[in-house]
LOBAMI-797242 format. One line per field, with one value per residue (C-alpha): residue in three letters; x, y, z. Coordinates in nm, 2 decimals. Each point is the difference from the previous one (the first is absolute). Layout:
BEGIN
resn	ALA, ... $
east	X, ... $
north	Y, ... $
up	Z, ... $
end
This chain:
BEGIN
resn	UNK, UNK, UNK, UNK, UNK, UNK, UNK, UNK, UNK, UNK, UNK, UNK, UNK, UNK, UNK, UNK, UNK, UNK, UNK, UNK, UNK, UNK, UNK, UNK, UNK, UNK, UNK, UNK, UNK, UNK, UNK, UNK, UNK, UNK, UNK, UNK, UNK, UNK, UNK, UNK, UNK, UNK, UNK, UNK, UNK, UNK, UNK, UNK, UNK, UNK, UNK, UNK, UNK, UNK, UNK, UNK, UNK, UNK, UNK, UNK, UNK, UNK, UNK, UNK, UNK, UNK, UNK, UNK, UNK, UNK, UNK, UNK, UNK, UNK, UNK, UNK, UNK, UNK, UNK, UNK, UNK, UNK, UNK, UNK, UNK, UNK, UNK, UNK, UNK, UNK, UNK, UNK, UNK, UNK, UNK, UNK, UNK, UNK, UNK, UNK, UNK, UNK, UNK, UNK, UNK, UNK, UNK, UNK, UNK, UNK, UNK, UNK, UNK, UNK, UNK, UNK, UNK, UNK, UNK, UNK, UNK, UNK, UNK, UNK, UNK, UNK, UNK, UNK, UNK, UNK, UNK, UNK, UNK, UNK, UNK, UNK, UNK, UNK, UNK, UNK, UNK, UNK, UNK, UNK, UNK, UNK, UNK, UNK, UNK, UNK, UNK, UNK, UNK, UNK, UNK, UNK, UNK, UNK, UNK, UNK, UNK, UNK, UNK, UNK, UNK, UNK, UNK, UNK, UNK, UNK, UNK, UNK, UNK, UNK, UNK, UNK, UNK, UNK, UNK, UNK, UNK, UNK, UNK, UNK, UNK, UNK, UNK, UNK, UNK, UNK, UNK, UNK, UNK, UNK, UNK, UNK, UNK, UNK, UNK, UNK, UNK, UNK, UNK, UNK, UNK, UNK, UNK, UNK, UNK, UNK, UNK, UNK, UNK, UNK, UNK, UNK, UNK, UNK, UNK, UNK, UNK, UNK, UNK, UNK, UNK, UNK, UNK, UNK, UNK, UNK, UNK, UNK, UNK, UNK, UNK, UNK, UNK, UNK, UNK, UNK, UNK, UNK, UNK, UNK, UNK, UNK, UNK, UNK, UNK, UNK, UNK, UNK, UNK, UNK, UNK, UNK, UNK, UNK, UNK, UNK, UNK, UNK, UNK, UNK, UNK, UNK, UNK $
east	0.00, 0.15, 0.10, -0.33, 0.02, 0.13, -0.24, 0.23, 0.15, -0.16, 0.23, -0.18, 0.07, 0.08, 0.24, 0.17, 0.06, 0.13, 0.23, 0.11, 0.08, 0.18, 0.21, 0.05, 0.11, 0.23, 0.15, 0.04, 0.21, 0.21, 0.04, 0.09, 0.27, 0.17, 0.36, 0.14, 0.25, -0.34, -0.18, 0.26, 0.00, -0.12, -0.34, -0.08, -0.19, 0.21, 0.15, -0.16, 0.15, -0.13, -0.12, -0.20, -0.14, -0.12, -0.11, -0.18, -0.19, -0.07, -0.16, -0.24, -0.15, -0.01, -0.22, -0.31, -0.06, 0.13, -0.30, -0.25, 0.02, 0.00, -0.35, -0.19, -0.03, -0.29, -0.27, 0.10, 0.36, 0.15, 0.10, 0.31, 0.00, 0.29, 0.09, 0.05, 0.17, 0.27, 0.06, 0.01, 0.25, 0.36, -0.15, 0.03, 0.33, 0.16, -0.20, -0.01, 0.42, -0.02, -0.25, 0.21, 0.29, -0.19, -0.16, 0.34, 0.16, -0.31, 0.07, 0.21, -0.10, -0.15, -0.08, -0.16, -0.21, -0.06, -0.17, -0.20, -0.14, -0.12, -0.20, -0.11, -0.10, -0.21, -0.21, -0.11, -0.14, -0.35, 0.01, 0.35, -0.24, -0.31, -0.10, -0.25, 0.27, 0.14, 0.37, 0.20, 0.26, 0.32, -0.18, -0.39, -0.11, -0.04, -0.25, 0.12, 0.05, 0.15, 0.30, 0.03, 0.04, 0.31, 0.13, 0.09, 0.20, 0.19, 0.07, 0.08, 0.20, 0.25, 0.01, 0.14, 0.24, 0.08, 0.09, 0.23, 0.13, 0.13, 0.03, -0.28, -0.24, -0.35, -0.29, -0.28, -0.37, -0.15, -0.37, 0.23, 0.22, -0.34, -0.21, 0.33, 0.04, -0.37, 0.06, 0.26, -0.13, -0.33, 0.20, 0.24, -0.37, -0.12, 0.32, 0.00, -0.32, -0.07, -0.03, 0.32, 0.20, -0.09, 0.23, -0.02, 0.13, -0.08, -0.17, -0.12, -0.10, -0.02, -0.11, -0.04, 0.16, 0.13, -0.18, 0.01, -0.21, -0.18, -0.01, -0.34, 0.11, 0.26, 0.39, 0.02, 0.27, 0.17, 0.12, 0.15, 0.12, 0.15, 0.03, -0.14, 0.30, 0.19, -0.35, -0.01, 0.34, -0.04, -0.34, 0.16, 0.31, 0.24, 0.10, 0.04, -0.25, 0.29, 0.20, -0.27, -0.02, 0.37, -0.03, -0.25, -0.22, -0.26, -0.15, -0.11, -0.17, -0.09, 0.03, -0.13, 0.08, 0.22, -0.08, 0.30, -0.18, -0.29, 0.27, 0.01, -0.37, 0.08, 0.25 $
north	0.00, 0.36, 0.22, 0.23, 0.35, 0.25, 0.31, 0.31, 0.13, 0.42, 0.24, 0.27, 0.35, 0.18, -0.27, 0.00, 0.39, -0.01, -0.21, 0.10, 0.35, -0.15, -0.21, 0.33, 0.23, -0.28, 0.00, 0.38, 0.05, -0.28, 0.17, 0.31, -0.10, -0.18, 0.13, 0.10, -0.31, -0.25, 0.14, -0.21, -0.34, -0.33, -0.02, -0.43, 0.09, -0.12, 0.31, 0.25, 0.20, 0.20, 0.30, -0.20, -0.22, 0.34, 0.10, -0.30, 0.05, 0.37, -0.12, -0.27, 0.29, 0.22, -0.28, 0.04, 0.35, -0.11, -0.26, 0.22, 0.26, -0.25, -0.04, -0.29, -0.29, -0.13, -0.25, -0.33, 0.05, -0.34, 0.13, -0.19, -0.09, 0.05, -0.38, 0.03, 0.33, -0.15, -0.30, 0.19, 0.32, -0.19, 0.06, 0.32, 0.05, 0.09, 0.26, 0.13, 0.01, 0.20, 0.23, 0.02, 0.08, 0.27, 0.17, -0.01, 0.26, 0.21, 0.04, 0.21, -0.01, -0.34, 0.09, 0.33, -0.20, -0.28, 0.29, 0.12, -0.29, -0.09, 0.35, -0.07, -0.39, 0.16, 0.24, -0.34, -0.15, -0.07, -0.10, -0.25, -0.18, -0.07, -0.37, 0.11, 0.21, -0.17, 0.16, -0.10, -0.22, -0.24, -0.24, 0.10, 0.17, -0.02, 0.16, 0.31, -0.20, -0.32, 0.21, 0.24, -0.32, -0.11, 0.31, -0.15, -0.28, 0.24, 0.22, -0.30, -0.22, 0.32, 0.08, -0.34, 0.07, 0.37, -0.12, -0.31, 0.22, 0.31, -0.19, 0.23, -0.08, 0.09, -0.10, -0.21, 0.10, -0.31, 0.02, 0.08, -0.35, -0.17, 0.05, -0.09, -0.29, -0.11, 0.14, -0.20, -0.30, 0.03, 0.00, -0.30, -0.16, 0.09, -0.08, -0.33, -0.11, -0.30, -0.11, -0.23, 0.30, 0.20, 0.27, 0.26, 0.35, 0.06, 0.20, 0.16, -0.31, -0.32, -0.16, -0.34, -0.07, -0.25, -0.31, -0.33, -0.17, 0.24, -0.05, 0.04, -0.02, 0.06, 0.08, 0.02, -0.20, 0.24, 0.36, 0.27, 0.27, 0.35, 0.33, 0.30, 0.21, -0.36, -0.10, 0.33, -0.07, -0.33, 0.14, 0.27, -0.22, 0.18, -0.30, -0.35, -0.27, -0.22, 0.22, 0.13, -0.37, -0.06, 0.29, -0.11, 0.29, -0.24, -0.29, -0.26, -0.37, -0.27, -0.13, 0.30, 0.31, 0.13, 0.33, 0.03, -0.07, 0.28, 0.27, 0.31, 0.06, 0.39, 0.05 $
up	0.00, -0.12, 0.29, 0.14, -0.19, 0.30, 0.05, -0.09, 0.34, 0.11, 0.12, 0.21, -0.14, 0.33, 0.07, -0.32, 0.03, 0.34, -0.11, -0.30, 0.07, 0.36, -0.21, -0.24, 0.26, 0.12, -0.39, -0.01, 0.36, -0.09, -0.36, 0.18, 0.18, -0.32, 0.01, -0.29, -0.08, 0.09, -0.36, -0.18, 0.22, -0.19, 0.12, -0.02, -0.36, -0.33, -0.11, 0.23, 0.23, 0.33, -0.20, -0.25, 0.24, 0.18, -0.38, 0.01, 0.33, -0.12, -0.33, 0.18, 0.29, -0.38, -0.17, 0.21, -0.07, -0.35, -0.10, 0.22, -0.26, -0.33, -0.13, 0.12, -0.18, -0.21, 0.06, 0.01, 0.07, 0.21, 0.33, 0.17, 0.37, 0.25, -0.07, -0.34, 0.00, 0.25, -0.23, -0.32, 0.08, -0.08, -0.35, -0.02, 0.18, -0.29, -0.08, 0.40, -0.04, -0.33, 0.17, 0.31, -0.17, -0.22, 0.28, 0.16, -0.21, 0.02, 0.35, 0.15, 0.36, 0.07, 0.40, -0.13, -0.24, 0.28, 0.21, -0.28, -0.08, 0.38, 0.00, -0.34, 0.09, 0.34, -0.24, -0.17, 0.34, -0.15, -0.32, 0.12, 0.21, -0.21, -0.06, -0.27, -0.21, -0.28, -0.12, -0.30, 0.06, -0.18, 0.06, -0.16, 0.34, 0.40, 0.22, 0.14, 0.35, -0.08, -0.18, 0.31, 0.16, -0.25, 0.14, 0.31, -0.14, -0.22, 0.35, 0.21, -0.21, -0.12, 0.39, 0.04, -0.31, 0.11, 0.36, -0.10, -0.26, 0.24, 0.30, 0.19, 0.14, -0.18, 0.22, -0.14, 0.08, 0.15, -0.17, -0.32, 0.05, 0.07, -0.29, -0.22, 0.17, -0.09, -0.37, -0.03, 0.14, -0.17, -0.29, 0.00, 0.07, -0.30, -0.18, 0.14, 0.12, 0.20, 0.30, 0.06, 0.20, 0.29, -0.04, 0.35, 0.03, 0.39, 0.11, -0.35, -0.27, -0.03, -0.32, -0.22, -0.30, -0.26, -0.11, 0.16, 0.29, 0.18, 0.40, 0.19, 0.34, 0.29, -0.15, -0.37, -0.12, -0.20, 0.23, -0.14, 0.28, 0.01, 0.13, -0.18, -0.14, -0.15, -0.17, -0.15, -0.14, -0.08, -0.22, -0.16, -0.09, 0.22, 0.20, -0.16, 0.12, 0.05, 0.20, 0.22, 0.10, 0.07, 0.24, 0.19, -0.11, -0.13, 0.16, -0.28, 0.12, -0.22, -0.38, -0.14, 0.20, -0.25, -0.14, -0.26, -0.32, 0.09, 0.15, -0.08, 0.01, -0.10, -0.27 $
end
């Protein structure tokens, strides 16, 4: 029998905004204090450095506003959910890096441009949050909501990347690291649905996945375990599956608690 179809996870508007401009006003003091010789560091991406990754960040706060003001599509247009937009983005990540890099030599001053964007985003409160608002998108469209919500990945994960990159410390929102976590999760379901694996993110997710016997009751024979910050690396492909298990960062029981073939979830 084919896995039950999961009912789409909600994310309550007041919460999402609470914690995405948290999580952005963590992003712009650590992007203030940036010394001058950090701007040129490797940041963990292929190819970028600190200042594009900050480029990067400046351009995903830009893109709400961005699609807010693009006319709205037409009737009829397919509308792509949170799981399918986490599974589908390493296919565009060429086109993100050329972007980046073009946007880059636009801008001369990207902590200025990080503040302008934040004052910018908060004027766009309303409309952000909308369920019933469809925007334009790479990938056909989103409601209004659902891509405020991508937002949050975008802030969290380049947190992560901005931190291990400096060596500072940039704090992590905790409603912001919990509805990534579920994103996430939600989406290596859908990637690899079944109900073989119990895969737990304590104290924020725990989901099903892959195909193979399901269990009904007491411990499911297959456990997958971590903490929040390594599965956010391990689903965004900046920490190998294999590793993550050498360390001890992951806990994996039984014949088919291994994630490898369905990690990164996020490109």
């Amino acid at each position: 029998m084919p896995p039950a179809k999961r009912r789409p996870r909600t994310y309550d508007p007041a919460v999402t905004w609470a914690a995405l401009t948290a999580q952005l006003g963590h992003v712009r003091a650590a992007v203030g204090e940036l010394a001058p010789e950090e701007w040129g560091r490797p940041s963990g991406l292929p190819g970028w450095d600190v200042r594009l990754l900050v480029v990067h960040i400046v351009r995903q706060v830009a893109a709400v506003r961005v699609l807010l003001a693009e006319p709205a599509p037409g009737p009829g247009v397919k509308v792509t959910g949170l799981d399918e937009w986490a599974v589908s983005t390493a296919g565009i990540a060429d086109r993100l890096d050329e972007a980046t890099r073009e946007a880059a030599g636009r801008t001369a001053d990207p902590v200025a441009a990080l503040e302008a964007e934040a004052e910018l985003l908060a004027a766009r409160k309303e409309e952000a949050l909308r369920a019933d608002r469809i925007v334009p998108h790479v990938f056909s469209a989103m409601r209004s909501l659902d891509f405020t919500v991508t937002r949050l990945v975008e802030l969290v994960v380049h947190s992560d990347d901005l931190a291990r990159a400096t060596g500072r410390e940039v704090v992590l929102d905790r409603k912001a690291v919990a509805a990534v976590v579920r994103l996430l999760a939600d989406a290596l379901a859908a990637k690899a649905p079944g109900n073989a694996v119990e895969v737990r993110i304590p104290p924020y997710a725990a989901v099903q996945c892959v195909q193979g016997p399901r269990h009904t009751r007491g411990t499911p024979p297959n456990v997958v375990e971590t903490d929040p910050l390594t599965w956010i690396r391990l689903a965004t492909g900046r920490l190998a599956w294999a590793a993550a298990v050498r360390d001890a960062k992951v806990a994996a029981s039984g014949e088919r608690a291994d994630l490898g073939p369905y990690l990164p979830v996020l490109g």
